[in-house]
DOLOLO-972707 format. One line per field, with one value per residue: residue number from 1; x, y, z of N, C-alpha, C, O in turn. Coordinates in Angstrom, 1 decimal. Each point is the difference from the previous one (the first is absolute). Layout:
! residues N
num	NUM:...
n.u	X:...
n.v	Y:...
n.w	Z:...
ca.u	X:...
ca.v	Y:...
ca.w	Z:...
c.u	X:...
c.v	Y:...
c.w	Z:...
o.u	X:...
o.v	Y:...
o.w	Z:...
//
This chain:
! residues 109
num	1:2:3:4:5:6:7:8:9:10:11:12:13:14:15:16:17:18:19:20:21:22:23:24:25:26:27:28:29:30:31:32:33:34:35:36:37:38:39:40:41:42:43:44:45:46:47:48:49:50:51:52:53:54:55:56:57:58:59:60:61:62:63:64:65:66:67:68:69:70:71:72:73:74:75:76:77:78:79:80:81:82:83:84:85:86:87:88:89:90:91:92:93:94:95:96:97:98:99:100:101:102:103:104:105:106:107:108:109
n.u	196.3:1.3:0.9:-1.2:1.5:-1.4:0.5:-1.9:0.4:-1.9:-1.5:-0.4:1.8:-1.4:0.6:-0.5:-1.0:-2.1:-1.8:-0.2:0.3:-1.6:1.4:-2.0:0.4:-1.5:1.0:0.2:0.7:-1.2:-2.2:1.1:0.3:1.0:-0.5:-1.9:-2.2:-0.2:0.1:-1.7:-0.4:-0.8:0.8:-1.1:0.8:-2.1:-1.2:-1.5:1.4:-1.7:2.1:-1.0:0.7:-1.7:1.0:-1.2:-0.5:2.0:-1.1:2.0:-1.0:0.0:-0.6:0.0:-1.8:0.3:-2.0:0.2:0.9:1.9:1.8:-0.1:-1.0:-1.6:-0.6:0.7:1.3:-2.0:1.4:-2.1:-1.6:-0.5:-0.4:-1.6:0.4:0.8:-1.5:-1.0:1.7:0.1:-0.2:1.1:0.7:1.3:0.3:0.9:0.0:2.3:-1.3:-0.4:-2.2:-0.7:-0.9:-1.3:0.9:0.1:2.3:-2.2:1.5
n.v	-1.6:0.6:-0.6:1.7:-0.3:0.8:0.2:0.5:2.6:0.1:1.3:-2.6:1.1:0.2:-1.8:1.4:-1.9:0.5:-0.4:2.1:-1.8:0.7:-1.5:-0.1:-1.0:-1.4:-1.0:-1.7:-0.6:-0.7:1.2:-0.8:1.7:-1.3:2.4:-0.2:0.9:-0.3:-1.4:-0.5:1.2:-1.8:2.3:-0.9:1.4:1.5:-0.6:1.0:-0.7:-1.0:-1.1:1.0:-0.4:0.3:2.5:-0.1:1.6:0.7:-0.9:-0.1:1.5:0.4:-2.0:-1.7:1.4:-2.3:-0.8:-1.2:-1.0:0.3:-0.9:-2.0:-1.5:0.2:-1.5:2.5:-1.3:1.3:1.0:-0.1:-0.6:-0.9:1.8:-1.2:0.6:-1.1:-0.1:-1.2:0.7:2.3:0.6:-0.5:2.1:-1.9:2.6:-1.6:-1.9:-0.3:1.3:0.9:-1.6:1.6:-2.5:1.3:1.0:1.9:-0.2:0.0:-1.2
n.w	-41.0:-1.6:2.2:-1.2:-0.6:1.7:-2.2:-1.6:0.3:0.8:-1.2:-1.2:0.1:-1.2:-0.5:-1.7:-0.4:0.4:1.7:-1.4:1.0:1.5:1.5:0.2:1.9:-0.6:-2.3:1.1:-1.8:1.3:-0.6:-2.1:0.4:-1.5:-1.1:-0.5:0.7:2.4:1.3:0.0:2.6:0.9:-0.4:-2.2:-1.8:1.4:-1.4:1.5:1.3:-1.6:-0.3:1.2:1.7:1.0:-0.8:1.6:-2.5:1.8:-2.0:-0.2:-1.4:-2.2:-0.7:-0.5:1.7:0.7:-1.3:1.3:-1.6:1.0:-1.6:1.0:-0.7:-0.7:1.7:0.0:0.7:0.3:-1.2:-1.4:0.5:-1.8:1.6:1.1:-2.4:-0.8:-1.2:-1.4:-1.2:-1.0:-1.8:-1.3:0.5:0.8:-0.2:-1.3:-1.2:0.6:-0.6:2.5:0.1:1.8:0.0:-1.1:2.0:-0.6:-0.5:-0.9:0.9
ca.u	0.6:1.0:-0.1:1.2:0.4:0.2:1.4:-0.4:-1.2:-0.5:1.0:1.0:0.2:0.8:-0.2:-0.4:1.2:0.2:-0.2:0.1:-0.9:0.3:-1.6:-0.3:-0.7:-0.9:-0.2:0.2:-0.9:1.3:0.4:-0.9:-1.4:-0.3:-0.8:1.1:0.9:1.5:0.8:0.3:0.7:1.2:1.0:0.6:1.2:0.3:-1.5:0.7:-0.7:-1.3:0.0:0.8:-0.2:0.1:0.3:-1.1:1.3:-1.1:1.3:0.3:0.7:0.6:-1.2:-1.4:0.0:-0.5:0.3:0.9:0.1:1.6:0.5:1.6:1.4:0.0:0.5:0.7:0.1:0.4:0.4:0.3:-1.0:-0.7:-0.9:-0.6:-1.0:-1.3:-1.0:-0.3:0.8:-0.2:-1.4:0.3:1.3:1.1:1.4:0.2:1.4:0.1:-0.9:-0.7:-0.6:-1.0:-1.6:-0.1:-0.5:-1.6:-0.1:0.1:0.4
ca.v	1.3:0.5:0.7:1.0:1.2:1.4:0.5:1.3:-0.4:0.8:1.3:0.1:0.6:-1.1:0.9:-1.1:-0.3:0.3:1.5:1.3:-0.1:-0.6:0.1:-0.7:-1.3:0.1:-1.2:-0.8:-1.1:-1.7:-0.6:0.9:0.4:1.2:-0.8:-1.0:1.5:0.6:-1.4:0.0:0.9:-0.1:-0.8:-1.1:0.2:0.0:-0.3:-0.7:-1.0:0.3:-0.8:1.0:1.4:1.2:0.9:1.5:1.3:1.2:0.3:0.8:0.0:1.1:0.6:-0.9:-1.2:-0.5:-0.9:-0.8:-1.0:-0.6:-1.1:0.3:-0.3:1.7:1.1:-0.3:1.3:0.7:0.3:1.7:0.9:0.7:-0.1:-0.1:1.4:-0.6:0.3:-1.4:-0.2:0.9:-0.6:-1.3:-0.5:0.8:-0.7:-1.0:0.2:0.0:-1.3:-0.8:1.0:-0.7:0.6:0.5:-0.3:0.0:-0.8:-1.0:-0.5
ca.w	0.0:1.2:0.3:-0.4:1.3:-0.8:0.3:0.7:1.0:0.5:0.4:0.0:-1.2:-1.6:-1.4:-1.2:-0.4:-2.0:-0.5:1.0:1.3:0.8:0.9:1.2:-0.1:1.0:0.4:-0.4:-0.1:0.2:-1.8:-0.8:-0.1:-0.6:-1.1:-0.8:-0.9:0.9:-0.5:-1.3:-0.7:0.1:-0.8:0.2:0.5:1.1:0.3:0.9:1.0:1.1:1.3:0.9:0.5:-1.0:0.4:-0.5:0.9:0.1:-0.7:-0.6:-1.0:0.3:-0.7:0.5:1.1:-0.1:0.4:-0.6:0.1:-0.3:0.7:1.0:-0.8:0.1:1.1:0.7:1.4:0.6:1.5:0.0:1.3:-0.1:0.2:-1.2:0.3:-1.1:1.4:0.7:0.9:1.3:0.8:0.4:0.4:0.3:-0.2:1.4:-0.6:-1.4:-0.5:0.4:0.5:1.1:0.2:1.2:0.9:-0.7:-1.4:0.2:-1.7
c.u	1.2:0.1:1.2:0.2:0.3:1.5:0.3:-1.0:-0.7:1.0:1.4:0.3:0.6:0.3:-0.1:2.0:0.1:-0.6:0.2:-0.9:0.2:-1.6:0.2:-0.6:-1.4:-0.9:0.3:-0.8:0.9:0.2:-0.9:-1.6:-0.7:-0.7:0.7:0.3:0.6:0.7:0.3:0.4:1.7:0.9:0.3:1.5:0.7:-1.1:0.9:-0.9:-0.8:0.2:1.1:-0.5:-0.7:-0.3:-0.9:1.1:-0.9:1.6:0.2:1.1:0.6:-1.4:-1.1:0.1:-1.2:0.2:0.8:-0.6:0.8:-0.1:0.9:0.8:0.2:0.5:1.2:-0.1:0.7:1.2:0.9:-0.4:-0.3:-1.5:-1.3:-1.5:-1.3:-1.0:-0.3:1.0:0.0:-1.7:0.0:1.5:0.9:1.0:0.7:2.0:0.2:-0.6:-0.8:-0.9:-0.9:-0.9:-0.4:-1.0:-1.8:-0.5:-0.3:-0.2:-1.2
c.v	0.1:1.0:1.0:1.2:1.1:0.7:1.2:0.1:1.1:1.1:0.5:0.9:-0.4:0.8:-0.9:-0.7:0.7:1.0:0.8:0.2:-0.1:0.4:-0.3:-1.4:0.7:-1.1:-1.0:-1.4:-1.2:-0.2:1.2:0.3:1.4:-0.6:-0.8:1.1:0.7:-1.0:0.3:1.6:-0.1:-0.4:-1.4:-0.6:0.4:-1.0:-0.8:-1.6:0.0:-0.7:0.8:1.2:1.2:0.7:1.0:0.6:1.2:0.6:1.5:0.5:1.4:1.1:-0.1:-1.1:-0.7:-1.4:-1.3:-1.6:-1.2:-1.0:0.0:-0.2:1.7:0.9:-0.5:1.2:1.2:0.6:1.5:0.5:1.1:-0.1:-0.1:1.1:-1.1:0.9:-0.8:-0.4:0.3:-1.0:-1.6:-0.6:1.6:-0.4:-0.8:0.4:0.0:-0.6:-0.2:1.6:-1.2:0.4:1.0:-0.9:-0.1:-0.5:-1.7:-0.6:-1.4
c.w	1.0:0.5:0.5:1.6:-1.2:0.4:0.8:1.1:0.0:0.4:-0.4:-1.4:-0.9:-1.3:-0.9:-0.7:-1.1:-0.4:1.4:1.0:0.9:0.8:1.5:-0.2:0.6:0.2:-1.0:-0.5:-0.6:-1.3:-0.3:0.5:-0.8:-1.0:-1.3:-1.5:0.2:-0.4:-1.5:-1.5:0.4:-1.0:0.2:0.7:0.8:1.2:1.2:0.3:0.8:1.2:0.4:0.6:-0.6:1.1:0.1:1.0:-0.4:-1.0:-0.5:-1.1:0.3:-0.7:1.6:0.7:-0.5:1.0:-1.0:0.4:-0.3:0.0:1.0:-1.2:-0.8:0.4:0.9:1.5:-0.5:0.9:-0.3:1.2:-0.7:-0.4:-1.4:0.6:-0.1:1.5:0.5:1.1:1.4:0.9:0.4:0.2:0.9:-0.3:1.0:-0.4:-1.3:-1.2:0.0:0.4:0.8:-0.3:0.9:0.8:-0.2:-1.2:0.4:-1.6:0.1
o.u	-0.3:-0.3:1.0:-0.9:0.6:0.3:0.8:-0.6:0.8:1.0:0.7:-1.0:1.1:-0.2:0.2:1.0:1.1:0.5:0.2:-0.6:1.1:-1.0:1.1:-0.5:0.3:-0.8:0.0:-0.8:0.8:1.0:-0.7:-0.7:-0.7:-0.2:1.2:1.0:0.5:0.4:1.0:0.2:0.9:0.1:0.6:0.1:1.2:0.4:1.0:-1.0:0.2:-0.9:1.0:-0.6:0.7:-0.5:0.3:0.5:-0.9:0.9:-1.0:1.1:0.2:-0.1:-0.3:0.6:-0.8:0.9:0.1:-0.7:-0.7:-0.9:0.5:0.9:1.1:0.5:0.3:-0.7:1.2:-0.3:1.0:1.0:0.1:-0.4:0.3:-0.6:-1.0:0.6:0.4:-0.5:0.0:-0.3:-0.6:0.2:-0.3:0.4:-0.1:0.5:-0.8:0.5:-0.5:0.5:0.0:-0.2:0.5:-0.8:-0.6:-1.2:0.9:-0.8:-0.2
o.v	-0.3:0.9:-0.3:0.4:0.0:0.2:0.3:-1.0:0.7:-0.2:1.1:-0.3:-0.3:1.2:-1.1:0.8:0.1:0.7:-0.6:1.1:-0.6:0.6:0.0:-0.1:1.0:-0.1:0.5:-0.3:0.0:-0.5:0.7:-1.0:1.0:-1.2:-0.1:0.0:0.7:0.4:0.4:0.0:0.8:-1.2:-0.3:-0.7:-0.2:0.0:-0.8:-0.1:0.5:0.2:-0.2:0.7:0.3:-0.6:0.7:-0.2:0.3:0.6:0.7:-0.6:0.4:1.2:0.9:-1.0:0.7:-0.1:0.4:0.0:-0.7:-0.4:1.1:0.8:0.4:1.0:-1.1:1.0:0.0:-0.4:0.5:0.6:1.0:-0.9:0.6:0.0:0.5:0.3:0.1:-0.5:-0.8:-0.5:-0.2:-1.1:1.2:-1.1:0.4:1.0:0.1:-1.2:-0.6:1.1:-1.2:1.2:-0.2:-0.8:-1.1:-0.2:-0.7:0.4:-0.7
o.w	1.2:-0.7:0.6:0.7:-1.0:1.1:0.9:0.4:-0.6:0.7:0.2:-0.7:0.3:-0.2:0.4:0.0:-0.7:-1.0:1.1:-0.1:0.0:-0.3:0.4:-1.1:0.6:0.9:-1.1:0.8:-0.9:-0.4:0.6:-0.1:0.5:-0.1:-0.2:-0.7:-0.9:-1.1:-0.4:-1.2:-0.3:-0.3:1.0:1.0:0.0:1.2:-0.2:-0.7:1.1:0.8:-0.6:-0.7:-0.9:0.9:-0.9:1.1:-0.8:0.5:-0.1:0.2:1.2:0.1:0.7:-0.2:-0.6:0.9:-1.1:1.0:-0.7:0.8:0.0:-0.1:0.2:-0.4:0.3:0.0:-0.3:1.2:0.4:0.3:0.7:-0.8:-1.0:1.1:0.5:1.1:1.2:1.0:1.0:1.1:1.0:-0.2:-0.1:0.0:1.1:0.4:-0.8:-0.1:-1.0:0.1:-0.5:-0.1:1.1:-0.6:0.3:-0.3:0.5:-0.9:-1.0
//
């Protein structure tokens, strides 16, 4: 297996390449770890690469916050500053700068 550096990081805010979303990172895993029928509701024809990064975000639409689960190849940065409501957010982060939000200080990941 080789080994990938995640592009993104914690905190940081992203949005989807293709559909209307965007999130916070709150954590990350070196490759796919999800089930293989999550995997496989994936449109064939967008269906990303299980050897890459995947993403859990505290996402939001203009309907509805949820959580999310991404490839890096999906996402790109953020650099509206504008801020994301999901509630999860306020409880394990602050706003730090543009982009980016900091764990708080009491949050151990």
């Amino acid at each position: 297996m080789k080994q990938r550096n995640a592009k993104f990081e914690i905190g940081q805010i992203v949005r989807h390449r293709f559909f209307p979303f965007r999130g916070v990172i709150f954590d990350v895993d070196p490759e796919y770890a999800n089930t293989e029928e999550w995997w496989n509701s994936i449109p064939q024809e967008i269906r990303p690469s299980k050897d890459q990064p995947f993403y859990h975000l505290f996402a939001e639409n203009d309907e509805s916050e949820y959580v999310a689960y991404v490839s890096e190849q999906n996402l790109v940065s953020d650099e509206s500053d504008q801020p994301i409501r999901h509630t999860q957010v306020d409880v394990l982060f602050e706003k730090a700068d543009a982009g980016h939000y900091r764990p708080r200080a009491d949050y151990r990941h």
